[in-house]
N, C-alpha and C positions, 0 to 999 in steps of 0.2 A: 519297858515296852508292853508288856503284859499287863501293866496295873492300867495303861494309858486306852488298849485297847477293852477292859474289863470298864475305864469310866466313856466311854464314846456309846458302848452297848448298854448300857443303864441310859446314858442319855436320848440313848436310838428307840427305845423299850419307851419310855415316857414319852417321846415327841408326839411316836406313833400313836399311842392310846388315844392323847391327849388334843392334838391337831390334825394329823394327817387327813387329808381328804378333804371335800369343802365343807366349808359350816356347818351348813344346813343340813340336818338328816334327819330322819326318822331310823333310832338304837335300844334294842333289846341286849342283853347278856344273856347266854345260855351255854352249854355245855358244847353244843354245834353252832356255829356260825354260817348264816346263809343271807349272800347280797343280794340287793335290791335295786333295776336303776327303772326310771320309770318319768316321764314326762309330766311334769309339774307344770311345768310354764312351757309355754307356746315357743318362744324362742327368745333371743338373748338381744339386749337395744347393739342398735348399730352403733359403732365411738369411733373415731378417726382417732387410732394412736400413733401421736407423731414423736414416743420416745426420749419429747424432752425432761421428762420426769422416769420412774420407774411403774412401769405398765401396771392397770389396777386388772382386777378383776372385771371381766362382765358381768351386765347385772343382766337378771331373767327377767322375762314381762310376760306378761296374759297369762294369769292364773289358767289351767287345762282342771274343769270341774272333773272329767273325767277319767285323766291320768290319777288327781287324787282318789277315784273311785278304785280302780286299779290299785293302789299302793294302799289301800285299805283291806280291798280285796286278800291279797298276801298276809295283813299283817293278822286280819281275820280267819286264815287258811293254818296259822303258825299258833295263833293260840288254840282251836279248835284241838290242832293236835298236839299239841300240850297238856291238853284236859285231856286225854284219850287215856285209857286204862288197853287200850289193844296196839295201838300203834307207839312207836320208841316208846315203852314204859321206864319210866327213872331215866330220861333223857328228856333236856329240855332243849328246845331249838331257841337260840338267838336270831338278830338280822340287825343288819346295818344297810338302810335303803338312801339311794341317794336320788337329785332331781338331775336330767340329763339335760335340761331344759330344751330339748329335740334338737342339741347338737350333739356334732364330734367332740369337739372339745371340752366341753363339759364334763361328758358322757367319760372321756379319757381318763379326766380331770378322780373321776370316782373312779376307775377302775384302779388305778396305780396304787390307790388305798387298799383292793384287796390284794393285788399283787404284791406290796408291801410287806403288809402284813404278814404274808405264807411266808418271804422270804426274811421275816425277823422270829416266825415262830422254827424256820427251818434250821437255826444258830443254835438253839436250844438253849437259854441265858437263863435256864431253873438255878441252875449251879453257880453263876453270879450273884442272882436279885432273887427276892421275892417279891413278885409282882403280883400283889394281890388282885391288883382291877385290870389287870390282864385281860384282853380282848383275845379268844383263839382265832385259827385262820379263817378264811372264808372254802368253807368247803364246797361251795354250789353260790351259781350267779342267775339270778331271775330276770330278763330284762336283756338287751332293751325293748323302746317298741319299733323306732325307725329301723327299715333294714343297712341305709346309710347307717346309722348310730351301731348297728349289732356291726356290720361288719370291720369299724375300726374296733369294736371295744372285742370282737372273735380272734381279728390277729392278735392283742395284744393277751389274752386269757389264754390262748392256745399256745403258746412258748409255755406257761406251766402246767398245761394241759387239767384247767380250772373250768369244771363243765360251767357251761352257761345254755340257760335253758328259755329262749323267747317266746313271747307271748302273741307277738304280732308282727315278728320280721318273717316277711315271705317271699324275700326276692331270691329268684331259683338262682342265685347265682351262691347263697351259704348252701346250698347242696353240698357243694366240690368238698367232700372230705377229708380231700390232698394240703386244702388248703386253711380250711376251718375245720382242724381236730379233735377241739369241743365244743363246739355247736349243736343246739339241738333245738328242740320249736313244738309248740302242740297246735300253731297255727299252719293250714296245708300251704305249699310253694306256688309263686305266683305261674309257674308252668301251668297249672292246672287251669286259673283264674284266667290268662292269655287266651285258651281254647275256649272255654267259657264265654266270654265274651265274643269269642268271632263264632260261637254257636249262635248266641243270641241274633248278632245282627244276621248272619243267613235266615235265622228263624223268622225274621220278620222283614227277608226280602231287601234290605239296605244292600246298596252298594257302593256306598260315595261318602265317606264318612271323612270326619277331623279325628285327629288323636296328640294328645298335649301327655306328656308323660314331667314328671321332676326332674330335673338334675342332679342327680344323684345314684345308688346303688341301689334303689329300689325301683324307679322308673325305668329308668332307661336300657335295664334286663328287660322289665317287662313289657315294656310295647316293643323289644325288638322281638320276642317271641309274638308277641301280639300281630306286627308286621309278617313274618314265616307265616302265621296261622293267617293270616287275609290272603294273602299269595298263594296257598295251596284251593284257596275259595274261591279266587278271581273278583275278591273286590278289593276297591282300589281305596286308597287314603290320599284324599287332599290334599291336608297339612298334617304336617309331620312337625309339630313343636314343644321344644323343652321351657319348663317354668321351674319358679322358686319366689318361695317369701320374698327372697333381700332384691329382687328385682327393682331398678327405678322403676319409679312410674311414667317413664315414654318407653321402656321394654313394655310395659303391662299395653300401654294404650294401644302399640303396634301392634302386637298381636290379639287386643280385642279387633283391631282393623281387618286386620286379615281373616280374623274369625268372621265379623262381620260383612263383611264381602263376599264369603264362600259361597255355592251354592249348597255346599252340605249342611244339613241340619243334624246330627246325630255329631255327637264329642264326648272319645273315648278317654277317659282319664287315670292314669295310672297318677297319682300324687297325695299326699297326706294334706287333713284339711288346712294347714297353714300353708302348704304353698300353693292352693285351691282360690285359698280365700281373696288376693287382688285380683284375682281375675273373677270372680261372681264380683266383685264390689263395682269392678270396671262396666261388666255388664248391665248391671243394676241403675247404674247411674246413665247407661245407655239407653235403658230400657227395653234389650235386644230379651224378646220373650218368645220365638220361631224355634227354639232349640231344642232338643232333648240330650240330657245329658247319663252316658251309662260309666256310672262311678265303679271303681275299683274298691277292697273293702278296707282302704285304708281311710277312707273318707265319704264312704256310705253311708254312715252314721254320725258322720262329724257333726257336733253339736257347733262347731263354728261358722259351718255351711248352712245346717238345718235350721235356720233362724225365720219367723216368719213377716219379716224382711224383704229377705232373698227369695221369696216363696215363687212371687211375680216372674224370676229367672228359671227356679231351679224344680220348682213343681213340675213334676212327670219323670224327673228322674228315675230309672235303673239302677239299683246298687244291688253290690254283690256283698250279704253278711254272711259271718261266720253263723254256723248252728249254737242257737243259744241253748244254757244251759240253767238247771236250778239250781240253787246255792241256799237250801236249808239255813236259816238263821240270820243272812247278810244285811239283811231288810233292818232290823232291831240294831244292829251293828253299827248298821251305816248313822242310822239315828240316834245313837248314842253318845257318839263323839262329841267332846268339847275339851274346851282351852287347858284346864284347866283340872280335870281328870287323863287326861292325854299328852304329858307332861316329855313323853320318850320322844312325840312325835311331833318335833319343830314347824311341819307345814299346816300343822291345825290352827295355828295363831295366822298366819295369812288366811287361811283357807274361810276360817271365821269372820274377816275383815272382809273378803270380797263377797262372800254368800250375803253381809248384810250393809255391803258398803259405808263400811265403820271402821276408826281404828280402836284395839284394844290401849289399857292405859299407860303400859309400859310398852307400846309398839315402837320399834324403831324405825316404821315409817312414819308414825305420830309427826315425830322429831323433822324429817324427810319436808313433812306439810309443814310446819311452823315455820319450815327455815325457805317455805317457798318454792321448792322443787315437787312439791306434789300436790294434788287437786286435793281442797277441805275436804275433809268427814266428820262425821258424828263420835262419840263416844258411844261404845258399848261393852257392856258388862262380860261376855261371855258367857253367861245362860240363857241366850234368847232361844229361843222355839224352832230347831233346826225346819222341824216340819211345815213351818208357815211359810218357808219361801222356796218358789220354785229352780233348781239347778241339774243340770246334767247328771250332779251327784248322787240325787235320789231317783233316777231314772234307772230303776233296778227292771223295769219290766220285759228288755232280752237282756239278759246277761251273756253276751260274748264275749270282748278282751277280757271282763272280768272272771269269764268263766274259765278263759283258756291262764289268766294267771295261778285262778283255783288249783288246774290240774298241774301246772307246771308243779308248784310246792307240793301238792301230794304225790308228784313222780317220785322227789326226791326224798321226801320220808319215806317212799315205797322203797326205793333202793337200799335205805339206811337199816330198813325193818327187817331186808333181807341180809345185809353184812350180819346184823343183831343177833337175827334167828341162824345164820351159816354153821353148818355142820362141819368138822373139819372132817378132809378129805373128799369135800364136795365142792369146795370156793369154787371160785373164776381165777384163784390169781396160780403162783406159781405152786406145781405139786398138786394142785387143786388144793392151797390152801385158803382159809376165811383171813379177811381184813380185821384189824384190831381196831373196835369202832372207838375209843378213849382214844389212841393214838393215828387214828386215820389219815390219811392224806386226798388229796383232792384230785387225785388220777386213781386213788383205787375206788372213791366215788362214780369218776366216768367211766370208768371198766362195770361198775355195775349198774349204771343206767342204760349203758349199752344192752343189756340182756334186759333190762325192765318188760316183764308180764306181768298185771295183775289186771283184775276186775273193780273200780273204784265203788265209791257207797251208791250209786245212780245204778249198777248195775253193766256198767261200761266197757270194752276188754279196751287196756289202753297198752301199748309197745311202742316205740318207736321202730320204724324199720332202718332199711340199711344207709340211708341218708339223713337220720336221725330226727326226722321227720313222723309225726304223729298224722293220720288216716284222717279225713277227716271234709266233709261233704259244705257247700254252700249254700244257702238261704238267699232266694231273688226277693229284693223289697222292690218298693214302690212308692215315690213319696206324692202323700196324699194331703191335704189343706186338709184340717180340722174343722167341721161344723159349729165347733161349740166355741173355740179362742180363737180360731185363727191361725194355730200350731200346726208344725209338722207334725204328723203320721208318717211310720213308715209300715207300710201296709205288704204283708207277704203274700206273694203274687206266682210264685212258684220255687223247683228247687234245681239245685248240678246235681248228680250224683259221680263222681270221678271215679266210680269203681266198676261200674255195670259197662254194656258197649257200647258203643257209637252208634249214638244215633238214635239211642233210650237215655243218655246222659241227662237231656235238658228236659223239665216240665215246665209249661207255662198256664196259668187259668187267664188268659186275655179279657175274660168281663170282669176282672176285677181292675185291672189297668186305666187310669185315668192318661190320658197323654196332654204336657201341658198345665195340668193339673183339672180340668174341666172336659176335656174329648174325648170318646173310644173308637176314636177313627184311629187306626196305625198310620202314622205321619209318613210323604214322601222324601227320602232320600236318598235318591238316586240321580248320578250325572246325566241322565238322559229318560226322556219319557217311556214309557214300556209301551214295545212293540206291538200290535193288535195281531190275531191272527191272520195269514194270508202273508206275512212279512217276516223280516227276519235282523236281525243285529249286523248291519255293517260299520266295518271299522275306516276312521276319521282320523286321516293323517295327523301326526304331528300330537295326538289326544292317546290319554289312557283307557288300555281298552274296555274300560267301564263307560266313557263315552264312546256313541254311535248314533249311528243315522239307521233309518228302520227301514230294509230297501225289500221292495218287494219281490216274493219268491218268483224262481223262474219256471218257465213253459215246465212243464209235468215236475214241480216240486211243491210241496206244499206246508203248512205249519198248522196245526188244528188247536195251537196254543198262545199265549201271552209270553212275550220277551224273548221268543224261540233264537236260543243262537245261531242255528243252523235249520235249514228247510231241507222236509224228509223227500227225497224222490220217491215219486208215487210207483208204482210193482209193473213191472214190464207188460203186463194186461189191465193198464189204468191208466187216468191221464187228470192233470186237474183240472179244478171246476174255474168259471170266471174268477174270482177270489183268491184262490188256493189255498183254500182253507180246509179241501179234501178232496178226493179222487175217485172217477168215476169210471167204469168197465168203459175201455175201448171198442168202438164198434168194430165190428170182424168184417171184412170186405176179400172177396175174392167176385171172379168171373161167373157170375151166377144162374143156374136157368130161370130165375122167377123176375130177373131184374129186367125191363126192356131190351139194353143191348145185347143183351145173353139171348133173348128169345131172338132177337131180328137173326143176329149170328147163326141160332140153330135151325131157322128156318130156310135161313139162305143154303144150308150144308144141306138139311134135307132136301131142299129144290134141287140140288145139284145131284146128289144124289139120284134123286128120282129122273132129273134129266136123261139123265146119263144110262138108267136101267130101261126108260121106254129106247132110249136109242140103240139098246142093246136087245129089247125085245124086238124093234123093227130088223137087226142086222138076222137076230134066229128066224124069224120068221121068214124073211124071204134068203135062207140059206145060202138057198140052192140056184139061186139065180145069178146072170153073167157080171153083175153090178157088182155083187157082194163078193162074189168070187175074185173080182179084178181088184178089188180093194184090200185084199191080202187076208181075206175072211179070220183065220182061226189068228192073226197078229192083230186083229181088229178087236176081235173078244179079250186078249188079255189087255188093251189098251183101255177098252172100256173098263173091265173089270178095278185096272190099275186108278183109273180117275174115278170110280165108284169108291176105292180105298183113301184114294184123295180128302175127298168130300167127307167119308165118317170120319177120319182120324182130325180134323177141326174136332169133331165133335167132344173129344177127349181133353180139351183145350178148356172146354165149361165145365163151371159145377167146382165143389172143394176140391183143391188139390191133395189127391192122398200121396203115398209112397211109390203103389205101384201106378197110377198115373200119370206120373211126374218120366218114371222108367219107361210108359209103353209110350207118350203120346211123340216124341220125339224123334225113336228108330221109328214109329209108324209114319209118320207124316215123312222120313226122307226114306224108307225103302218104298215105299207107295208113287213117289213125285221120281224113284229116279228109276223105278216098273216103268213108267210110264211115260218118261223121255228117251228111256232103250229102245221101248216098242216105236215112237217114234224117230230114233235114229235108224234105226234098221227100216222103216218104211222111209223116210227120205231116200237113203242109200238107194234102195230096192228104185226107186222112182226115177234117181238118179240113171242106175245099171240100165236100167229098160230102153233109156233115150238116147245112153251109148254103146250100146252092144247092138251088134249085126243078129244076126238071126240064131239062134242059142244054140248050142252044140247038147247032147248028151253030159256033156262032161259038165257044161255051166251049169246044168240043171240041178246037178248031184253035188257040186258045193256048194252052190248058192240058192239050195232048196229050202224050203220050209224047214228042217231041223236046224241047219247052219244059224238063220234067222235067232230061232227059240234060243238053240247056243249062245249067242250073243247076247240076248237077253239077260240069261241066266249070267253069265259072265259080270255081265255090269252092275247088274243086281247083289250079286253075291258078292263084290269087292265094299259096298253099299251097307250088309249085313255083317262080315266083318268090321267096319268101322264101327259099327252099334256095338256088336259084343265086345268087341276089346274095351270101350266108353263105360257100358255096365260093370263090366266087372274091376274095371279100374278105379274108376268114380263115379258110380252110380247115383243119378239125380233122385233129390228128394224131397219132399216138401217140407218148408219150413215158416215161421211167422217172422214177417218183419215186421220192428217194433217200430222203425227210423221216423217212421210217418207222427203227426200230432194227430193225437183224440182218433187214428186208426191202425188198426191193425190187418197188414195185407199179408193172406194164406196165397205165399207164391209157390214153385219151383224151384230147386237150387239144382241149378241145372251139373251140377260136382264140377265138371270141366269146361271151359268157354271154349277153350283149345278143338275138343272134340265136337264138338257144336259147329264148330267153324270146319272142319274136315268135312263132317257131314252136309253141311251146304255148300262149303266148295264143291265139294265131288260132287253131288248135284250141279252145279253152275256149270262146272266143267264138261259134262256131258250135254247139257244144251247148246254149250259153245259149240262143241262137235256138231252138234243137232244142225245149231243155225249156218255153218259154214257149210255142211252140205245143201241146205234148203236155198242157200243164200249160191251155190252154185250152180243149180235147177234155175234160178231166176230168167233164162234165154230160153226156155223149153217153150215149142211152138202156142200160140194162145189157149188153143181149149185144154191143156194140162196145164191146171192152174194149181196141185193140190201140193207142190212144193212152195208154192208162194204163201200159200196160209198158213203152210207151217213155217216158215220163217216169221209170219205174222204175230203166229202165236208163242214161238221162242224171244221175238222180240218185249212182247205183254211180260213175258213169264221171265225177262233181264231186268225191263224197270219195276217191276213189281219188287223183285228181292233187291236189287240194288238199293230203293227206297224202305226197305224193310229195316236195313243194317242199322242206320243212322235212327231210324223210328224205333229200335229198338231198345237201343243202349240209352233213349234221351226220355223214356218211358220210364214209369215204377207201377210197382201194383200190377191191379189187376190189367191194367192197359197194358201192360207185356204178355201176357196170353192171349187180347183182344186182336193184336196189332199181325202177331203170326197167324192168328184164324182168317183176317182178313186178306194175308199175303196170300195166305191158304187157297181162302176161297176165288180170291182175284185170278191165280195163273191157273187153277182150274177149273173156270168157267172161260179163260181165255183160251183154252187147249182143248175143251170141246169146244165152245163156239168155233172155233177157227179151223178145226183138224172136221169133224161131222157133220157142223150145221150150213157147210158150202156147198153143201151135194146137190141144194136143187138151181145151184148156176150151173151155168154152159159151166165143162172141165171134161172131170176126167170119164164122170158117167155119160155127156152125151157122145163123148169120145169111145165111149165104149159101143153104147145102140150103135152108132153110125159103124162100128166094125163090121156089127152082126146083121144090119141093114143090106140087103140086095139092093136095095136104088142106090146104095152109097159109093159114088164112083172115086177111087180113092191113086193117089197118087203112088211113086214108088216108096217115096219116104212113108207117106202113112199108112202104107201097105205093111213096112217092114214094122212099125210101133203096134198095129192093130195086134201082127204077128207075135212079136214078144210079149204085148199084155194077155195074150190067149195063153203062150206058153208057159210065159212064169207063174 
């Protein structure tokens, strides 16, 4: 049994060396083994396997000029440090590169090789065999470049926990280090690029964009971040569609349809240039040239896309590159290669056929052509003049994937340098012991690429952090038509920076910007026209709200801007202009004396006024005579007095409403109006008494004298004045500005209580009721005592006046609510003199009085008895 399992491992030991893994490689020998996977060929022919044979291999197509730049890159990077007197000195690095031809499969197809291998060096078969041409394991995996392609080839390396270190896989979903163990990348995560990109289109005002992403694990992360990142921006995406190489072509056509039909011009693309490339060919042949297209960096620089061809489509493009770098010596390198000195590295005999579309002599596509399966070529020697033909491959002038391969391979001689140099008692591993670099393993590898710091020959500090992701900043190109061929240019137009803050992240220089490849107008694309100032974005059922209709701002709001979401309400002492496109000071309006109704108002108060003081001059002046006397003299002066109070307190009515005017003009106008209806209650009464009372005893005289009278007064007066105070000091009116009005502002009164307002002129009302019922009971009193019928006259003026007041007041604003009271004002007290003084030169109560004092007056018993009581009272 033992001899059986001793010949199976001899036989497992040769397979490997000898077969394992696909054909095709590019193989060094060295003391350290380090893999290689790297995009050779574009992708693999489509073959319907129907099984009825045993499955062949796929075969790879579309030579990738630039993948073999790449895998040049590396094998450039390994001899460099080979030749190093400072880096692994007496350690030579091997490598075994394979072509992943930008699948999975493939890509698998080469990993199982290194996987293998660890697991036939981990048997340890010295003690069997000597296996002289022994391959050691693969200590470190460079590659791949699709994030699709790293993340099958990360599960399948991370079960041996076999770092792999990529060069261009950026989809934020190899972050998760739960799930890709060793995984690591010197190219930044498309997290970044997602923000990036929805920086851009804010930056330039888009809102209405398409976005096409791959099918795959590198796509479709990142336009779902890309989606997150529009959404927290509020622009919207059109279409939302996944592509791929292997599409038919009536997938490709629909979605050139649906592209073509958009109203969006701007198309976000997260996809590598072959699965890029049917859809520019579609367009091409469309000749749909309205577009701008902002490329992701997996295909910003794709030499598949960048053809000047496609120029007519793809000129004005946006792409995001990585920061190029320089690579000391590559130049010479690159140029050096041939068939035939390059003996390790199998893809240089294609790579030579297609650079001069030739086959070599012993080519086994030669064979391929003879037999009919392949398009004729020429014979060529393999020393022709690399330099005379134009390829991707000598396109050394930004070196980025090439640069970011560079650094990957110097990571890991950096980590190796440091197992090398490890002090024991300082390692990483257990005890803080160093790794035994002869016998090493490929986890104690990723234990120290984990801590990798150093400074590279550029001068560079390079670490991975905790996502094992390398730092690392964007370059915005610009593709630009060449003057001179016809060639793409890709012109750098500004930079990301992912480290500094928000909002300083993006630079752009827009005069260097061609759009289209010929304009510097920024293109519009946006679902809806932008809104002029004066209007504002409204939202349209059924529509994203990127579309809108532009509706115009309303009465006092305004927008002094383009595309305003919202219209700003102008400041409570403003109003807008025709337009609304700004706000102007509101005019201030109150009850004014400069304005004509204010003057006629004050004029009228002073006439009244003045009325009311000659009539009170006339009553002082003849005192003392039987007229004045009979007229109840000294109830007559506060009467007057009382409607001379009438008349000023209007006056408090005009002019700015302050604080304390709002408080006095109120209690003045009703203790003044209800002086002045007591005085005339008490002379009705009195007028009344005289015309039914018999001839007056002592006794009538002394309660119903002149003090009783004044009593009363005060009495009615003073229930009148507390209403007022308890009003003040409860809720005390004040003045305040109402905005409610448009384009005014009215400086009114806030009268604190409506309640008390209403007390106060009831109680007033209520005492003229009194008034009028005694006046109104006088109305049979013989004809020449007429002076109770005019004061019923005048109580009736002074009912519809305030009855008409009530309704005119509450259906008033402004300043017409203090107009409206000055005129009730003035109405019942010119109806209260007129009526109560200016009757005296009729027959009444004065000629009834002479004809007392008259001797020829021959007077009867009844007006014997009235002459008597108006003497006595």
């Amino acid at each position: 049994m033992r001899l059986v399992l001793f010949y199976l491992m001899v036989l497992g030991c040769r397979y490997v060396i000898s077969t394992y893994g696909p054909h095709q490689r590019a193989q060094m020998t060295g003391d350290i083994l380090l893999g290689g996977l790297f995009p050779i060929h574009f992708g693999v022919a489509s073959k319907d396997q129907d099984l009825a044979a045993r499955p062949e291999s796929t075969q790879c197509v579309r030579f990738n000029f630039r993948g073999f730049r790449w895998l040049q890159a590396m094998i450039f990077a390994i001899d460099e440090i080979n030749n190093s007197s400072t880096l692994l000195p007496n350690i030579t690095l091997g490598y075994r590169i394979f072509d992943t031809c930008n699948t999975v499969s493939k890509a698998l197809e080469a990993t199982l090789s290194f996987v293998a291998q660890n697991k036939i060096d981990s048997l340890n078969l010295d003690e069997f065999c000597n296996c002289t041409d022994h391959i050691p394991a693969t200590i470190a995996v460079v590659g791949a470049a699709g994030s699709a392609v790293s993340t099958a080839v990360a599960n399948l390396l991370g079960l041996f926990y076999i770092p792999q270190i990529s060069y261009a896989s950026s989809s934020r979903l190899l972050s998760n280090k739960n799930q890709y163990k060793s995984f690591m990348r010197t190219i930044p995560t498309d997290e970044y690029q997602a923000t990036a990109m929805a920086d851009i289109i804010e930056y330039f005002e888009w809102n209405w964009v398409i976005a096409v992403a791959s099918d795959d694990d590198y796509g479709r992360p990142g336009i779902e971040k890309f989606e997150k990142e529009m959404e927290e921006r509020d622009i919207c995406i059109h279409l939302n569609e996944l592509i791929s190489q292997y599409f038919e072509s009536q997938e490709i056509q629909a979605l050139a349809d649906r592209i073509e039909n958009s109203t969006a011009k701007v198309i976000v693309v997260f996809a590598s240039g072959p699965d890029v490339e049917p859809l520019i060919k579609e367009m091409v042949r469309r000749n749909i040239t309205d577009r701008i297209w902002l490329a992701s960096e997996a295909w910003a620089s794709s030499s598949l896309i960048a053809k000047p061809e496609y120029l007519d489509v793809v000129a004005g493009t946006i792409g995001f590159a990585l920061k190029a770098g320089r690579i000391p010596g590559l130049r010479e390198f690159l140029q050096k290669v041939q068939p035939k000195r390059d003996s390790h590295n199998e893809f240089v005999r294609e790579f030579w056929e297609e650079t001069f579309n030739c086959y070599l002599e012993d080519s086994p596509r030669r064979q391929e052509s003879e037999n009919g399966s392949a398009s004729f070529r020429p014979l060529c020697t393999g020393e022709e003049d690399i330099t005379s033909v134009e390829t991707p491959y000598l396109d050394y002038t930004h070196l980025r994937i090439s640069y970011n391969v560079y650094v990957a391979v110097y990571s890991i001689a950096q980590a190796l340098q440091d197992i090398l140099t490890c002090t024991p008692g300082h390692g990483l591993f257990a005890n803080n012991s160093c790794a035994d670099l002869k016998k090493m393993e490929a986890w104690q590898a990723l234990k120290q690429l984990r801590h990798l710091n150093y400074t590279n020959s550029m001068g560079e500090k390079m670490h991975f952090d905790e996502n094992a992701d390398l730092a690392a900043n964007y370059t915005i190109i610009n593709w630009h038509r060449s003057a001179e061929d016809g060639s793409v240019v890709f012109e750098e137009v500004g930079y990301y920076n992912m480290h500094i803050k928000r909002g300083a992240k993006l630079f752009m220089d827009k005069t260097k910007i061609l759009w289209n490849g010929h304009s510097s107008e920024v293109p519009f694309s946006n679902c809806s026209e932008d809104c002029e100032p004066g209007t504002r974005k409204g939202i349209i059922d059924s529509m994203p709200t990127c579309c809108f209709e532009c509706t115009e701002c309303s009465d006092g709001e305004y927008s002094n801007q383009r595309d305003a979401s919202v219209c700003t309400k102008c400041p409570h002492n403003s109003w807008s202009n025709g337009n609304h496109t700004s706000c102007f000071l509101k005019e201030i309006e109150f009850l004014s004396w400069s304005e004509p109704f204010g003057i006629a108002l004050a004029i009228c108060a002073v006439l009244g006024v003045l009325l009311t003081a000659f009539v009170m001059g006339v009553f002082v002046k003849f005192r003392n005579t039987p007229i004045v006397k009979a007229t109840n003299r000294e109830l007559s002066y506060v009467l007057l007095f009382s409607l001379i109070c009438c008349f000023s307190s209007s006056l408090v009515f005009i002019g700015e409403p302050q604080d304390w005017t709002c408080r006095l003009r109120q209690p003045a106008f009703g203790i003044s109006f209800v002086l002045c209806i007591s005085c005339i209650l008490v002379k009705t009464n009195r007028v009344l008494l005289v015309f039914e009372a018999k001839i007056p005893t002592s006794l009538h005289r002394k309660w119903w004298g002149l003090n009783l009278q004044f009593l009363l007064v005060f009495l009615c007066t003073f229930v009148q004045v507390m209403i007022c105070v308890v009003w003040l000091y409860n809720a005390p009116p004040s003045s305040y500005k109402n905005h409610d009005i448009d384009e005014i502002i009215f400086i009114t009164c806030n009268e604190g209580s409506v309640m008390a307002l209403g007390f106060l002129i009831g109680y007033t009302c209520l005492l003229a009721a009194i008034c009028f019922f005694f006046a109104f009971k006088s109305r049979k009193l013989p004809e020449n005592f007429t002076e109770a019928k005019f004061i019923t006259f005048s109580m009736l003026i002074f009912f519809i006046v305030w009855i008409s007041f009530i309704p005119a007041y509450f259906s008033t604003y402004g300043k017409f609510v203090s107009a409206v009271e000055v005129i009730a004002i003035l109405a019942s007290s010119f109806g209260m003199l007129a009526c109560i003084f200016f009757n005296k030169d009729k027959p009444g109560l004065r000629s009834e009085t002479r004809g007392c004092m008259s001797q020829n007056y021959r007077m009867s018993t009844q007006r014997s008895l009235i002459c008597n009581n108006i003497l006595l009272w």
